[in-house]
C-alpha positions as semicolon CSV with decimal commas, in nm:
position;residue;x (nm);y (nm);z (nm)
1;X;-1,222;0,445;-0,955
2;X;-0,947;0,670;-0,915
3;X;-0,669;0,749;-0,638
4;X;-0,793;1,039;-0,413
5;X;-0,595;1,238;-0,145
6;X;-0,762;1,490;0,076
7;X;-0,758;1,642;0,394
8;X;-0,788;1,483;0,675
9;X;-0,831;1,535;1,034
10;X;-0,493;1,530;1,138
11;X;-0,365;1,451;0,823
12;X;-0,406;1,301;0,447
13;X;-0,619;1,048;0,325
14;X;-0,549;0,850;0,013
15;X;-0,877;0,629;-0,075
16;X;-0,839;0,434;-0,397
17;X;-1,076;0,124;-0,512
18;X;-1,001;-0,177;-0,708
19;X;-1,239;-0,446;-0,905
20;X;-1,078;-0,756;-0,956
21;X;-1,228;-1,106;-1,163
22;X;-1,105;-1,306;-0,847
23;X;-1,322;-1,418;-0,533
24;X;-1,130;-1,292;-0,252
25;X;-1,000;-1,577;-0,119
26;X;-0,768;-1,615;-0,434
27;X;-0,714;-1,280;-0,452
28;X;-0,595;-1,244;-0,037
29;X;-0,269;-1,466;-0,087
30;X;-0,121;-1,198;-0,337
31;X;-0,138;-0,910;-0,086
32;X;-0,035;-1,160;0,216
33;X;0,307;-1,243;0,063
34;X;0,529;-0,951;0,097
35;X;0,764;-1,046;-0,159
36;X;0,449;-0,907;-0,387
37;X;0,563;-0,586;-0,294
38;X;0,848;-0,505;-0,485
39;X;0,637;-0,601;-0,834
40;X;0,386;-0,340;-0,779
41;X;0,617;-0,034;-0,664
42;X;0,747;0,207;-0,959
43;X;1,112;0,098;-1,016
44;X;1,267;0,433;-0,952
45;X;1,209;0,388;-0,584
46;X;1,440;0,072;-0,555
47;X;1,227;-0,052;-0,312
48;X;1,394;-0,368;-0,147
49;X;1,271;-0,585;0,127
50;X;1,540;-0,622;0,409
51;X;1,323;-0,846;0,640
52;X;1,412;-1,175;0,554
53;X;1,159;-1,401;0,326
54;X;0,925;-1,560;0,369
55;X;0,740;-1,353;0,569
56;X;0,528;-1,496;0,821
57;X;0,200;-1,250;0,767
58;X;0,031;-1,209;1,142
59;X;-0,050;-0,945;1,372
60;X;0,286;-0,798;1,560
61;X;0,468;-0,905;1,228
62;X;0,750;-0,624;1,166
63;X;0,858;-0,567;0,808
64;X;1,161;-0,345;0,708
65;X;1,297;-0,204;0,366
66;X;1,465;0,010;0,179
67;X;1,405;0,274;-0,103
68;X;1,482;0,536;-0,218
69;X;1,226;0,923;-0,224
70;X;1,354;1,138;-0,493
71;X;1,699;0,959;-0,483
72;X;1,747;0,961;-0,084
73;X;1,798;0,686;0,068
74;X;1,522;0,587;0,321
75;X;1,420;0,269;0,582
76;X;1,088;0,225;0,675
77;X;0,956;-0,058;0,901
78;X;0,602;-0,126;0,920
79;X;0,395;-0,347;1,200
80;X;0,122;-0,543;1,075
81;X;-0,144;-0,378;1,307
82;X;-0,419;-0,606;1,224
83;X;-0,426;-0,908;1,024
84;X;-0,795;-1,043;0,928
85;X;-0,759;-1,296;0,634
86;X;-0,920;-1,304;0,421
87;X;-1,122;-1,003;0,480
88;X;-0,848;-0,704;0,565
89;X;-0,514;-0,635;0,728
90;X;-0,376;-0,313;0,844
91;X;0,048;-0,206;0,808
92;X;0,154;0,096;0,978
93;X;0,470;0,266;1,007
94;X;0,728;0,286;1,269
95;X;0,993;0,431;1,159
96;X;1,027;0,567;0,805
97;X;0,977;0,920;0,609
98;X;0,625;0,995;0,713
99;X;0,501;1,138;1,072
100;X;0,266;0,831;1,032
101;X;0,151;0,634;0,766
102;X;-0,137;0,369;0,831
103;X;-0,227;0,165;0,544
104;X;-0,588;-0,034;0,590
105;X;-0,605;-0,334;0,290
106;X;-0,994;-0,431;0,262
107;X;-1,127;-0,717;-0,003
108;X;-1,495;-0,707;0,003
109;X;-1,692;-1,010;-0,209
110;X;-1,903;-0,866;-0,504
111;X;-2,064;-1,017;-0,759
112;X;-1,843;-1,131;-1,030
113;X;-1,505;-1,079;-0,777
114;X;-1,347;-0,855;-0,536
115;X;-1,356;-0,525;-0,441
116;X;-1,019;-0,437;-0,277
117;X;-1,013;-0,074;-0,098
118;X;-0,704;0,100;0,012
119;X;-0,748;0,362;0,304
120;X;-0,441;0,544;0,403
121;X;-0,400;0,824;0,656
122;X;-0,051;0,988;0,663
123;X;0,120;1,314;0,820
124;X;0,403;1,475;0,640
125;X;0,717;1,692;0,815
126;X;0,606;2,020;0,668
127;X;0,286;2,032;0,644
128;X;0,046;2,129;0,364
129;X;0,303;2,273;0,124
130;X;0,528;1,971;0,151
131;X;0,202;1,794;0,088
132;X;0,139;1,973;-0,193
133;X;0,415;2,033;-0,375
134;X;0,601;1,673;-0,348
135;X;0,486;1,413;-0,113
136;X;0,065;1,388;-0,271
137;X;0,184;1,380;-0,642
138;X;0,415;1,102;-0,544
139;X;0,144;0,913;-0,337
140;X;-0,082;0,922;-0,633
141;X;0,218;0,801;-0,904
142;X;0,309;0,519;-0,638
143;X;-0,078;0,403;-0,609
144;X;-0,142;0,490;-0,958
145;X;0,128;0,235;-1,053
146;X;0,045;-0,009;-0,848
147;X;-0,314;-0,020;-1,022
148;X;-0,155;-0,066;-1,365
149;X;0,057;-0,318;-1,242
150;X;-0,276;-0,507;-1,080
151;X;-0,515;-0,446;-1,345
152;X;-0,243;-0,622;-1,578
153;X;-0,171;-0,910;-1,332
154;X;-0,507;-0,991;-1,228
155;X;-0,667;-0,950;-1,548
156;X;-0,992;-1,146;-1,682
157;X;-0,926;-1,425;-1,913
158;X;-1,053;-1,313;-2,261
């Protein structure tokens, strides 16, 4: 499946779906440690965790970091909203360069592994033509990315 932005009610919505060789339970752990998340971000953002690690993954937990949009500097902090293992967990910004970003992390069992399904609703300053000219082309590269970067990692034995 492939990343998909569209229109939605207040905002965006990114959708993007994921097959992995891995029961969910094995798979979970990867997505629950937030050092994880600098290995699957493009390298041009500098993305750096500023929360000190490890993590403790729960609802209420606040994460904060640093990166860098088309070479400006940016923090973002995100709340773990809801934290379900090993089924789903939600992050959502509080501060950062989006009017909102909520980010919904679901691993549904299927034969033969997991099916993990990104949902994320976001508002950008400017509108649609900010939207359209930078911040959805970036959204895509980012997830995009991070699918290559998965697909390689989790990848069935031959």
């Amino acid at each position: 499946m492939s990343v998909v932005v569209s229109k939605a009610d207040r905002g965006y919505l990114l959708e993007t779906e994921q097959e992995f060789p891995l029961p969910r339970a094995e798979l979970f752990p990867f997505f629950a440690d937030a050092a994880n998340l600098e290995s699957i971000t493009p390298a041009e953002l500098r993305f750096r965790i500023l929360t000190p690690l490890p993590i403790t993954m729960a609802r209420g937990a606040l994460i904060d970091y640093r990166l860098r949009i088309n070479g400006i500097p940016v923090r973002w902090r995100t709340e773990i909203s809801a934290w379900d293992p090993p089924v789903r967990f939600v992050d959502r910004q509080l501060r950062g360069p989006y009017r909102w970003w909520i980010h919904e992390h679901e691993f549904i069992e299927i034969d033969g592994g997991t099916l993990m399904r990104d949902r994320v609703e976001y508002g950008v300053l400017g509108g649609a033509i900010v939207n359209r000219l930078l911040v959805q082309r970036q959204v895509e590269r980012i997830f995009g990315y991070r699918r290559r970067i998965l697909e390689k990692h989790f990848a069935a034995p031959a």
